[in-house]
TORKOL-4160 file (C-alpha; in steps of 0.2 Angstrom, whole numbers, padded with zeros to 4 digits, m for minus):
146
<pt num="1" X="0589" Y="0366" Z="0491"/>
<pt num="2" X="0581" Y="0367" Z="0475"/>
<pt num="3" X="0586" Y="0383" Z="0465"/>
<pt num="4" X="0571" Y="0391" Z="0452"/>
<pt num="5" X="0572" Y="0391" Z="0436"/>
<pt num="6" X="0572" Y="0409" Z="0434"/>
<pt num="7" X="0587" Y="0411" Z="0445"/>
<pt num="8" X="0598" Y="0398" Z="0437"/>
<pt num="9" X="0595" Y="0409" Z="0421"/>
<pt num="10" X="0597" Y="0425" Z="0431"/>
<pt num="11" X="0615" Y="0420" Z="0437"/>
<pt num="12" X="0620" Y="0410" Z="0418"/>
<pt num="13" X="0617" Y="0429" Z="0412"/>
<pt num="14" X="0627" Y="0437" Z="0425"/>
<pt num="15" X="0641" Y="0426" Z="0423"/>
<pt num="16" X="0640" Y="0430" Z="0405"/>
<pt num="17" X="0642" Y="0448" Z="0408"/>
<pt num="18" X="0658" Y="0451" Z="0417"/>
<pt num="19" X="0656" Y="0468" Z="0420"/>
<pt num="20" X="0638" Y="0465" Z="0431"/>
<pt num="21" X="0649" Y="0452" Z="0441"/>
<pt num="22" X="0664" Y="0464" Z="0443"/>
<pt num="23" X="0652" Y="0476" Z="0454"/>
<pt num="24" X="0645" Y="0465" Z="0464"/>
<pt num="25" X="0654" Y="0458" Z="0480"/>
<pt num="26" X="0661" Y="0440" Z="0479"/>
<pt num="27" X="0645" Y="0435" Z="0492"/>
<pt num="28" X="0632" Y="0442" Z="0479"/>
<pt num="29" X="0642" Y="0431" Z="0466"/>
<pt num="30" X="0632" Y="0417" Z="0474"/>
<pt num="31" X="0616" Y="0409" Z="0468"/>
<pt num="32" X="0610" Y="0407" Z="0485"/>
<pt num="33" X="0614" Y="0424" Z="0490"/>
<pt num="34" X="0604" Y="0431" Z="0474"/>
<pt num="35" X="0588" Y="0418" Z="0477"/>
<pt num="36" X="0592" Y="0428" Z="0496"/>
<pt num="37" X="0592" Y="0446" Z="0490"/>
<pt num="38" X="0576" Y="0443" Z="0476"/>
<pt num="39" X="0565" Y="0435" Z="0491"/>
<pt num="40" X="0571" Y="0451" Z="0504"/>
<pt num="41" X="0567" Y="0464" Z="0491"/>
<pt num="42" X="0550" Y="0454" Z="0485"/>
<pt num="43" X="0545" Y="0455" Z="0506"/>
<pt num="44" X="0551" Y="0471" Z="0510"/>
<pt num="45" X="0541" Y="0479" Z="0495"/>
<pt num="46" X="0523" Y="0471" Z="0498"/>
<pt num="47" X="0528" Y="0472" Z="0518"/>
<pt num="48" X="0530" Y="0493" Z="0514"/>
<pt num="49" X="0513" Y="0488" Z="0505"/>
<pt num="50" X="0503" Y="0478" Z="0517"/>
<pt num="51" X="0508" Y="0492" Z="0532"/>
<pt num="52" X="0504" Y="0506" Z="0523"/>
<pt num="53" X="0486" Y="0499" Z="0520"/>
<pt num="54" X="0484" Y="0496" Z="0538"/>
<pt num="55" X="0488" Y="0515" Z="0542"/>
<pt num="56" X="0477" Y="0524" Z="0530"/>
<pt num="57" X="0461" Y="0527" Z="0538"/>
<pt num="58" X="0447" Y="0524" Z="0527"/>
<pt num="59" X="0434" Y="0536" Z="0520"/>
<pt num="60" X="0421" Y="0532" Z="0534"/>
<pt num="61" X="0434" Y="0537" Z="0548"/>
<pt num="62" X="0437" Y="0552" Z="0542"/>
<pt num="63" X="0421" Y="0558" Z="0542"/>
<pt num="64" X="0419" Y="0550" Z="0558"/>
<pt num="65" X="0433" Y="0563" Z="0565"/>
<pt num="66" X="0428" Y="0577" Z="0554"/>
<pt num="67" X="0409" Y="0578" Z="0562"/>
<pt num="68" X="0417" Y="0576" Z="0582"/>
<pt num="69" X="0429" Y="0589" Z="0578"/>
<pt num="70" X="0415" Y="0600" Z="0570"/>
<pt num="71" X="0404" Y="0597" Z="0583"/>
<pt num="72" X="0415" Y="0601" Z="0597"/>
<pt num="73" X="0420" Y="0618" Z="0588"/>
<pt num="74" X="0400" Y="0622" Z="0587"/>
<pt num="75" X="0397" Y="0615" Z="0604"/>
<pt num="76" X="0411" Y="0628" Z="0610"/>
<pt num="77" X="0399" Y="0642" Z="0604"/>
<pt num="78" X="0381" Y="0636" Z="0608"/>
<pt num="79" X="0374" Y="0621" Z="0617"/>
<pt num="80" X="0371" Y="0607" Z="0604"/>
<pt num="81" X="0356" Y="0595" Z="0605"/>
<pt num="82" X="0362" Y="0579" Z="0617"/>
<pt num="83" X="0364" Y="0560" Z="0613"/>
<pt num="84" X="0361" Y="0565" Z="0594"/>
<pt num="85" X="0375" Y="0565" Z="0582"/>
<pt num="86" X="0371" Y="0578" Z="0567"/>
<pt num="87" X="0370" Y="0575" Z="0547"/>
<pt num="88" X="0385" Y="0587" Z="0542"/>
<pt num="89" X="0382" Y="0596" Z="0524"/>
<pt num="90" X="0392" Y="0608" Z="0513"/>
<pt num="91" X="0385" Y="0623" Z="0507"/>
<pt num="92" X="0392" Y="0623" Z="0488"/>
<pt num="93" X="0385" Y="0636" Z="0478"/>
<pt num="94" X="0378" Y="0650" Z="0491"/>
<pt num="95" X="0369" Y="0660" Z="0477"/>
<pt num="96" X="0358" Y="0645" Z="0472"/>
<pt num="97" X="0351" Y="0646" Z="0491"/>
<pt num="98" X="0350" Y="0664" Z="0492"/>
<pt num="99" X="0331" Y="0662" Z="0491"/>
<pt num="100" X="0330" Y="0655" Z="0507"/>
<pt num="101" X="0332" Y="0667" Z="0523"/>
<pt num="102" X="0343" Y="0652" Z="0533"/>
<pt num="103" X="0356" Y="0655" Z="0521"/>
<pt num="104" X="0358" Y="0672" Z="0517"/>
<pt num="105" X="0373" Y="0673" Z="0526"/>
<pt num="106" X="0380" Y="0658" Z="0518"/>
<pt num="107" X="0398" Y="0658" Z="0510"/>
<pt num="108" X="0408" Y="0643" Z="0499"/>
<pt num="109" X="0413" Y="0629" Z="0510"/>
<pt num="110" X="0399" Y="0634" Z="0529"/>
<pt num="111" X="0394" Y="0617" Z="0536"/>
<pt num="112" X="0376" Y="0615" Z="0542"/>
<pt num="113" X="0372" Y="0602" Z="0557"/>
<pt num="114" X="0354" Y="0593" Z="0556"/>
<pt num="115" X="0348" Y="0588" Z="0571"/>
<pt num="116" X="0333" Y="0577" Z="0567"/>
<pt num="117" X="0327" Y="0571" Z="0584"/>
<pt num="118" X="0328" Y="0589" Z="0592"/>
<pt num="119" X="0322" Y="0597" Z="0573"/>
<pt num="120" X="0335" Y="0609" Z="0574"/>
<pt num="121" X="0351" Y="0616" Z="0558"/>
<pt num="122" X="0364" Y="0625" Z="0561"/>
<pt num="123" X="0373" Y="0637" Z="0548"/>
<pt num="124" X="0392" Y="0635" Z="0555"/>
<pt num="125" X="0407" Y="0645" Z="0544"/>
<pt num="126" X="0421" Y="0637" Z="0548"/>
<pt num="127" X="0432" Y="0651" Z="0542"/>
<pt num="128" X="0427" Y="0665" Z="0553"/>
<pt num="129" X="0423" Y="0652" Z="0567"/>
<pt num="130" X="0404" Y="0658" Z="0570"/>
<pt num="131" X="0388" Y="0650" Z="0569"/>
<pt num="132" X="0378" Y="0661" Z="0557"/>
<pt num="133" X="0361" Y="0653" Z="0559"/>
<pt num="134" X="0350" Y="0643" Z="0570"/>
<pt num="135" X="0332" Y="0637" Z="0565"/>
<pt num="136" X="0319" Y="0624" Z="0571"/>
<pt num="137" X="0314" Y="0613" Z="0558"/>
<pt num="138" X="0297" Y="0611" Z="0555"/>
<pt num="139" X="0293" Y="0591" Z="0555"/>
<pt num="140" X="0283" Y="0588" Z="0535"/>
<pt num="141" X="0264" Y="0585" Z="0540"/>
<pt num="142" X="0259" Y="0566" Z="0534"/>
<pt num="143" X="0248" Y="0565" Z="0521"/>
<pt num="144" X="0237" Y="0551" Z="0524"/>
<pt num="145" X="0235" Y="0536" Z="0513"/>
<pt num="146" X="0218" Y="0532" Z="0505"/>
């Protein structure tokens, strides 16, 4: 078995420094042992690497799970619109929507369910678990091209 380069030179400088060799166990003392111990700890870090990946849901699952468990918090309270999954939005800054009556009872952080197919939004505050508004939407006219 052919040794790298890199190791050769790695175990010529330990040998040249006695007191790295004194710590180490006579089996560590070994050039195979060291190629051994650099490939282990070279698999174990991009093993740690590659799993991790693998167990971090990504962005689009996490909205996925974030409108189910909205929805079935809502549904709890009033029957939601079926075979339609809602477009969720934040209500960020209440006082710039004010103007409009559906939110007036809007606070930081409420979540609003558009169901398009049934033209329905519902003003939901997560915090004190209540749905604060229900409208129909009214569908925008078509203007007609010339």
């Amino acid at each position: 078995m052919d040794i790298p380069e890199f190791i050769k030179k790695y175990v010529d400088y330990a040998k040249n420094t006695p007191r790295l060799l004194e710590r180490l166990p006579e089996a560590y003392r070994k050039p195979r042992n060291i190629t051994l111990a650099v490939a282990g700890v070279i698999a174990v870090t991009f093993g740690g690497t590659y799993i991790s990946r693998l167990s971090t849901p990504s962005a689009q699952e996490l909205a996925q799970k974030e409108v189910s468990s909205l929805v079935t918090e809502v549904s709890k309270l009033v029957v939601l619109p079926d075979g339609e999954e809602p477009v969720i939005a934040t209500v960020n800054d209440p006082e710039k929507l004010r103007d409009q009556a559906f939110f007036a009872k809007a606070q930081k952080g409420d979540k609003v369910l558009i169901y398009n197919g049934a033209r329905k939004a519902i003003l939901y505050s997560a915090s004190l678990k209540r749905v604060l508004d229900i409208v129909q939407m009214n569908a925008p006219t078509p203007t007609p091209v010339p």
